[in-house]
C-alpha positions, -999 to +999 in steps of 0.1 A: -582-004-858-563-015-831-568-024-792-542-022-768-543-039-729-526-009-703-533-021-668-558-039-647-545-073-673-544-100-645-544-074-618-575-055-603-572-023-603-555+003-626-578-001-653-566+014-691-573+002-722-558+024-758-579+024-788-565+035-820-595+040-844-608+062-876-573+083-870-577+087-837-563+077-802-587+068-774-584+060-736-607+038-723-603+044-684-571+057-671-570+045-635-547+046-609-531+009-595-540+004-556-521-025-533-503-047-545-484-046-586-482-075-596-469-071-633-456-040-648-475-022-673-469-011-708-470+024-715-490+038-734-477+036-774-479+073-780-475+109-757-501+118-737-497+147-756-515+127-789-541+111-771-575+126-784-606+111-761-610+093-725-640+076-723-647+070-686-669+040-671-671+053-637-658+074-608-640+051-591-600+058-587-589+028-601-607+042-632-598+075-628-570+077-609-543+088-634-564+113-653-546+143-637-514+127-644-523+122-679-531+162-678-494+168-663-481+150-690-496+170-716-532+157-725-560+182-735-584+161-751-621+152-746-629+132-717-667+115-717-686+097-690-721+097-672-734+129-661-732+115-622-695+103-629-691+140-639-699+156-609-683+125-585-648+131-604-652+168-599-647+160-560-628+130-562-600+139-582-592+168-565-598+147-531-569+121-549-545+152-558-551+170-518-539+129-508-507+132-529-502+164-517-497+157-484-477+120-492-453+144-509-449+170-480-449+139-457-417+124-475-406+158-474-404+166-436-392+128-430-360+139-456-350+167-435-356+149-401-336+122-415-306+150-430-313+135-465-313+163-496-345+153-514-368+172-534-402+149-530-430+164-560-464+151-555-475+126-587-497+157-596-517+187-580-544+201-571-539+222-606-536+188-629-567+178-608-587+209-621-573+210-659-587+177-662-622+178-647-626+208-671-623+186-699-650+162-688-686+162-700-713+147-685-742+129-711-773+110-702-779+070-700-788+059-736-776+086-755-761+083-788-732+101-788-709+113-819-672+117-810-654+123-842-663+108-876-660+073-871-667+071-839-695+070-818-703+060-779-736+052-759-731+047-718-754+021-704-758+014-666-736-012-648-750-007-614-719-011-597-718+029-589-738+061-591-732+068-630-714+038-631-714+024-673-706-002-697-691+018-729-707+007-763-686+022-791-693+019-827-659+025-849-662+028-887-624+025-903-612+016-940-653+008-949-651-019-916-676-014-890-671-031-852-686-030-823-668-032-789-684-030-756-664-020-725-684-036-694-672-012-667-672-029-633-704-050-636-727-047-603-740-072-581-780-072-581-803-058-556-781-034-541-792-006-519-803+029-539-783+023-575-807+001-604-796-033-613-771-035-644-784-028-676-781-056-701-766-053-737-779-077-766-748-069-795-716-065-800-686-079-819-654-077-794-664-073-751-637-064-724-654-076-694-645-080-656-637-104-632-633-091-600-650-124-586-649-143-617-644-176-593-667-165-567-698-163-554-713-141-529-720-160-495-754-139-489-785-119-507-781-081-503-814-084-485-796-097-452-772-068-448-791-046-420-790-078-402-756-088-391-745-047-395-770-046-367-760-071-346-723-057-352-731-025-338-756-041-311-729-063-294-699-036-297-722-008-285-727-031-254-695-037-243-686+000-248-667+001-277-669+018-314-678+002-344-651+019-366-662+010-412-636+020-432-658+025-465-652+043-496-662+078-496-681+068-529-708+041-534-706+019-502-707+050-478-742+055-488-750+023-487-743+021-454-760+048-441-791+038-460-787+001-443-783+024-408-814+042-417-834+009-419-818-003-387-830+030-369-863+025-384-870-011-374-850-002-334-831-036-342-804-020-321-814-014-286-805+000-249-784+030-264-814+052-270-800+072-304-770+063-306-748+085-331-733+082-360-702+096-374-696+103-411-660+118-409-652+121-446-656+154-464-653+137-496-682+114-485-703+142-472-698+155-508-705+127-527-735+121-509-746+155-525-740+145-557-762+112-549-789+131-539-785+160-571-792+123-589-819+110-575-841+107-605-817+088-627-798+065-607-819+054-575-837+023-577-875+017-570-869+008-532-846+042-525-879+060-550-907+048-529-889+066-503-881+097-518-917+099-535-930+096-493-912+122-482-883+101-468-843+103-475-830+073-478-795+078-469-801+104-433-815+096-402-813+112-364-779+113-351-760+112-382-733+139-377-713+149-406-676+157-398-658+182-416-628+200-404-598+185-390-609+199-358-642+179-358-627+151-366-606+150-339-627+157-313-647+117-324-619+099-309-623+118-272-655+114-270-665+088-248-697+077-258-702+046-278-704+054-318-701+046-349-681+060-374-678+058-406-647+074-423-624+069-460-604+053-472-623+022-476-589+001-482-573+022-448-545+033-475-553+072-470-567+098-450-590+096-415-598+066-409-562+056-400-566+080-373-594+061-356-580+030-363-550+041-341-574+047-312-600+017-319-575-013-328-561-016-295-593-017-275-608-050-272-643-034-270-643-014-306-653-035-337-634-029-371-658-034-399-648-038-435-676-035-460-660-041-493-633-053-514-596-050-497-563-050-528-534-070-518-511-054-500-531-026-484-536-019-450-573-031-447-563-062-464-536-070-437-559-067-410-585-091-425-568-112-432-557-116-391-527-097-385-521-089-352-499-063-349-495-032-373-478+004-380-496+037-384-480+068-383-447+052-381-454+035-344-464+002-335-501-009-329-515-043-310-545-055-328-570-066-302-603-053-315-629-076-333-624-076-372-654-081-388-667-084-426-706-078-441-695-105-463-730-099-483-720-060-490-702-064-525-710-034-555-692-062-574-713-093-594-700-122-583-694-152-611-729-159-616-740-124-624-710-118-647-721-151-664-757-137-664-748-102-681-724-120-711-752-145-717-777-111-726-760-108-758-782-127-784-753-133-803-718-147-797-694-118-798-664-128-819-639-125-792-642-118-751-617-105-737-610-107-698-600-081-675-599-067-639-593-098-621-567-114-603-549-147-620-572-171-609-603-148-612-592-141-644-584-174-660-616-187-640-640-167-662-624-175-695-620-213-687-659-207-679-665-188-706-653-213-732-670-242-717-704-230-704-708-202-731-687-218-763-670-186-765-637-176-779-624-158-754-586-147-737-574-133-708-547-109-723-515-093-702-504-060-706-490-048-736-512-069-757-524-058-789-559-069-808-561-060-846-602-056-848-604-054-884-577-089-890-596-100-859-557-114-844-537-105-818-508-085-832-488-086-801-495-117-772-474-098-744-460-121-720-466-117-678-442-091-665-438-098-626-429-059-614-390-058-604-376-032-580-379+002-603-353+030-609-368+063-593-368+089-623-367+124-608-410+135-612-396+172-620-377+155-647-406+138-663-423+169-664-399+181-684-400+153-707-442+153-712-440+192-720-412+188-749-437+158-762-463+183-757-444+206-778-439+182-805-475+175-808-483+213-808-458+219-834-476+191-854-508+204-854-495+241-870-483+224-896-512+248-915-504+283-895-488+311-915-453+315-922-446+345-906-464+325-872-445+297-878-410+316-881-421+334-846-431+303-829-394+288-841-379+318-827-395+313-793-386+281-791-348+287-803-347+305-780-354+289-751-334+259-762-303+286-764-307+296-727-314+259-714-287+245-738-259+232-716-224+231-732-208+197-724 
């Protein structure tokens, strides 16, 4: 019974942790890195190929991310999560797969402008993207849920996202029973729509976050509709746009519930009904699926709402932007706006457009709503920047940059030290995850002194024995060095002959003359692929 540390170990996103329990092999998150690496990650101890269940806290990409590469690489198990995480990865992975898509065909058509013979493969497809969404199922808050014989899972809400979930999971092995918990990205309290986080009151071994582990949110949720109003007040007076990169998922309608309010109570004035812009088409779809899950995931404030009649996330002069066309047309239209488009982190898709034609105008406002990774583009301009690339040209930053420092789906250090003090007693060991280094090491100094606990901040390629109750492996930092580009259509080729192997393994009971055809097939294929040195 053994736990293994894959990414997000002193780094943020890129979450993965590997369970091996009751004969089985188990993905806890399998998310994709964002920004800035940091420290290389260990891979994973056995072929995608052998690994048997994904449990999923939430939608998020750095959660997720890497599920439809896992599928390239040969993986057909069982993947669990919410039912609202369901239906968000159902959009959102195919969303990630259409992005590397067009990264690929970018590289492409800069190879052959640039003479270069390069064949540039995507990470994975659309395809991947839809062979691993089948394999999800959705289950309910709170229910008990028997994966295998030995194994068995309940989701509870972390009210960081809509489905968001810590993972309890009971594992019986060799007549020892444990408990470890799996806290998801905890959320911050009081947001807009989603409940507060559940609490949890047992367990023997946690993995928790700490995003802001040394932090503490400067304001109460309470105070967001007032500085996003006078943002879009002041900008739509001196004739600008107020551009929010925000993630399709979670913050989007957040915002467009805070925009509601601010409509409601006219605290913006002298621009009669002014529009708004949501130029997404993932968020347009993801607001869909929060509004499929009203009943289960919106808080009493967003219900009081709903139960008058009222949406909570539309209002007059919202206009949802679909095509390529339409989205276009935002950036010649004169008339002050705001406009909300993905990515949140300025990485990817739209919004880079309108930051082209915003971050050069002294009257436009660009206003970042949550967290930005090292090393991304939204990161670079917060943190002052004042001149930048898109699209391969040079742009002069001379728009306001602005922050709703009090808009965080994250706790900060005094909720994550609220939700580990729920459990009435002391786990045997806490381990710490999902944060920076000094995030990280913050938490489990604070930890150990405030809360008595024993607790670690592992690196990647740790290993936990949960029955010895020792780490096995104490993996040392690995700072990332300059890696050595493997061909991708060559690692395809590599996952499907560990597919094969695991395929062949599991016939070791089919009948002889099945087993003599299947060696055939595959003799045969080795004999036309076999090259002669």
């Amino acid at each position: 019974m053994e736990l293994m540390f894959i990414g997000a170990d002193h780094e943020v996103t890129g979450s993965c942790h590997f369970l091996n329990a009751a004969g089985h092999n188990i993905l806890v998150d399998c998310g994709m890195e964002q920004g800035a690496d940091h420290y290389e990650n260990a891979d994973l101890p056995v072929a995608a190929s052998e690994i048997d269940y994904v449990f999923i806290t939430h939608a998020h990409i750095d959660h997720t991310g890497n599920l439809p590469l896992l599928f390239r690489k040969g993986f057909r198990g069982k993947i669990f999560a919410t039912a609202a995480t369901a239906d968000l990865c159902s959009i959102m992975l195919r969303d990630c797969a259409h992005i590397q898509m067009q990264e690929a065909e970018w590289k492409a058509r800069k190879a052959m402008r640039s003479r270069e013979v390069k064949y540039t493969e995507p990470v994975y497809t659309m395809e991947d993207a839809e062979g691993v969404i089948r394999l999800i199922s959705g289950y309910h808050y709170g229910e008990l849920i028997d994966v295998a014989e030995g194994i068995r899972i309940r989701f509870t809400d972390a009210g960081h996202l809509l489905g968001s979930s810590s993972v309890e999971v009971w594992l019986s092995e060799a007549g020892v029973d444990r408990k470890i918990v799996f806290s998801g990205d905890i959320g911050n309290k009081n947001q807009p729509l989603i409940k507060d986080p559940s609490y949890i009151e047992e367990a023997d071994f946690v993995v928790m976050e700490s995003t802001y582990g040394d932090r503490l949110h400067e304001k109460e949720r309470a105070d967001n509709c007032e500085p996003l109003a006078q943002y879009i007040q002041k900008t739509l007076d001196r004739g600008g746009n107020v551009v929010i990169p925000s993630f399709a998922v979670g913050r989007t309608q957040e915002v467009l519930y805070n925009i509601r309010q601010i409509k409601q109570d006219n605290m913006v004035t002298g621009h009669g009904n002014w529009p708004v812009y949501l130029d997404s088409p993932l968020a347009v779809e993801a607001t869909e699926v929060f509004k499929k899950n009203i009943i289960s995931c919106f808080d009493e404030d967003a219900m009081r709402l709903v139960n008058a009649g009222i949406n909570p996330i539309t209002f007059p002069g919202l206009n949802l932007s679909i095509t390529g066309e339409e989205s276009k047309a935002i950036n010649f239209d004169p008339e002050p706006k705001v406009i909300i488009s993905a990515s949140g982190m300025c990485d990817a898709g739209r919004i880079r457009h309108h930051l082209k034609h915003n971050l050069w105008r002294k009257e436009s406002t660009i206003l970042f709503t949550g967290y930005q990774a090292e090393g991304t583009l939204g990161r670079i301009l917060v943190d002052g920047k004042k001149d930048v690339r898109l699209f391969g040209e040079p742009v002069d930053v001379y728009a306001e940059i602005g922050k709703l420092v009090g808009m965080s789906g994250h706790a900060d250090r005094d909720g994550l030290m609220e939700w580990i003090s729920a459990f009435k007693n002391k786990p045997i060991k806490v381990f710490v995850v999902h944060g920076d280094d000094l995030n990280a090491t913050a938490l489990t100094n604070r930890l150990k002194d405030e809360q008595g606990l024993d607790a670690s901040a592992p690196y990647s390629g740790a290993v936990y024995d949960l029955i010895a109750q020792e780490f096995i492996t104490e993996a040392a930092p690995r700072p990332v060095k300059k890696k050595v580009i493997v061909s991708n259509v060559f690692n395809r080729l590599l996952a499907a002959g560990e597919r094969l192997m695991s395929v062949i393994r599991k016939n070791s009971g089919l009948a002889n003359k099945d087993m003599a055809r299947f060696a055939d097939q595959i003799n045969a294929l080795s004999d036309k692929y076999d090259r002669k040195d």
